[in-house]
C-alpha positions in Angstrom: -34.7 21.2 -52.0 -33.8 19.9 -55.5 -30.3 19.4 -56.3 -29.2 21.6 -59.0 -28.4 19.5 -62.1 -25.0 18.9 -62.7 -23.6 20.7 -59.7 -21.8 17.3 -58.9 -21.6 14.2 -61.1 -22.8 10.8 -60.3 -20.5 8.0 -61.3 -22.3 7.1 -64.2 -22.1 11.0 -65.1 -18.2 11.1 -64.5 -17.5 8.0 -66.3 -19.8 8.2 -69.4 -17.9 11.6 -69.7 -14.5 10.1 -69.0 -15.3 7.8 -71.7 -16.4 10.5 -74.1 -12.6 12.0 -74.2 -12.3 10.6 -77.6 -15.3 9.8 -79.9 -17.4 6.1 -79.2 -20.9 5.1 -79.9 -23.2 4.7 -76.6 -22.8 0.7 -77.1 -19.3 1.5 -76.5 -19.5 3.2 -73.3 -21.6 0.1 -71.9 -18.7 -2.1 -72.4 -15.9 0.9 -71.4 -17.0 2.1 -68.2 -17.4 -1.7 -66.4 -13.5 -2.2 -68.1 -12.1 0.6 -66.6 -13.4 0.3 -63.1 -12.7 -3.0 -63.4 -16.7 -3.9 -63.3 -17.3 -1.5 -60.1 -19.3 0.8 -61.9 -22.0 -0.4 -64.4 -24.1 1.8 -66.9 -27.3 0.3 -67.5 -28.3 1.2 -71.2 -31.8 3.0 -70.2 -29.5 5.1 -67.6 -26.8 6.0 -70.4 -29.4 6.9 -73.1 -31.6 9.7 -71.0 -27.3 10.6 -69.6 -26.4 11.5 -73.0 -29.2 13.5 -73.8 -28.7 14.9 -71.2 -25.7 15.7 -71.9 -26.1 17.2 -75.2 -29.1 19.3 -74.2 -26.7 20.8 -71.9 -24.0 21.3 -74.5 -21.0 18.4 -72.3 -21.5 16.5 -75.4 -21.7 16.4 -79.1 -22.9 13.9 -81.5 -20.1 13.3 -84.0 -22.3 10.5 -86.4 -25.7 9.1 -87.0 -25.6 5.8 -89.1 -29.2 4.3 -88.5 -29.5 4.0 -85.0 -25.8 4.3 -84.4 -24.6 7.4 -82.8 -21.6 8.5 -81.6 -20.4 11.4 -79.1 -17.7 13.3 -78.1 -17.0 15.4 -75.2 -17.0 19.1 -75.4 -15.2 22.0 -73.9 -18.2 22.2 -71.2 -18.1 18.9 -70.8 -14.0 18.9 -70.2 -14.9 22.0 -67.5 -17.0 19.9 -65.9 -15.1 16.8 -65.4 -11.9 18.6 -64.1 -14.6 20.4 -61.5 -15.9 17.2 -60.4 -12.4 16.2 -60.1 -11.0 19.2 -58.2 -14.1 18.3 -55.5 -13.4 14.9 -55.4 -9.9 15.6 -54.5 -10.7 17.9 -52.0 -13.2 15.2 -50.4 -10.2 13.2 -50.0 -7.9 15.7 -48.5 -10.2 16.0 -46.0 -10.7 12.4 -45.2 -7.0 12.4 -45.1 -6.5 15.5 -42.9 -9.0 14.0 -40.4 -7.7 10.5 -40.1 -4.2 12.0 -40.1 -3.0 10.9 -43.1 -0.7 12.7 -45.5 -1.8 14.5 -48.7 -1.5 13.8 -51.8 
C-alpha cells in the first residue's frame, strides 16, 4: 500500500521546512540543515529541488523571489500546520518509548 504523501515527514521534509520559517534561497537550506543538526542530516541538492516543488505544488511553500536561477521560499500557513503535526507525532513517539522503558515524560 502506498504511503499517503505527506502523512508524516522525512527528515529532509521536516528540516527543509524548519529552515523555511523565515525566507532563504534552496543553496541556503543545503548549508542550514547540516548546521543545525550539527551534520546528522544532509540534503542532497537533487533531493531538495524535487522537496520544494513539492512543496509548493502542495501549497507548504511559497516562492518569495526569482533572480535568474535564484529562488527563494518561505513557509506557509499549511506548511506551519504541518510541521507542528509532525511534531505533535514525534512527541508522542517518544512518550511512548519513554512509557515503555519506564522513563518519565516530558
Amino acid at each position: 500500500m502506498a504511503r499517503v504523501k505527506f502523512q508524516t515527514l522525512t527528515e529532509q521534509m521536516f528540516y527543509t521546512l524548519l529552515c523555511l520559517k523565515d525566507e532563504c534561497y534552496g543553496m541556503d537550506i543545503l548549508d542550514r540543515v547540516p548546521a543545525m543538526t550539527k551534520q546528522r542530516v544532509n540534503v542532497g541538492s537533487g533531493t531538495l529541488y524535487t522537496l520544494l516543488e513539492q512543496f509548493l505544488d502542495a501549497g507548504m511553500i511559497r516562492e518569495t523571489k526569482v533572480e535568474g536561477r535564484r529562488r527563494s521560499y518561505i513557509l506557509t500557513d499549511k506548511g506551519r500546520e504541518m510541521l507542528e503535526k509532525e511534531c505533535a507525532r514525534i512527541t508522542l513517539q517518544l512518550a511512548d518509548y519513554h512509557m515503555i522503558f519506564g522513563k518519565e515524560e516530558i
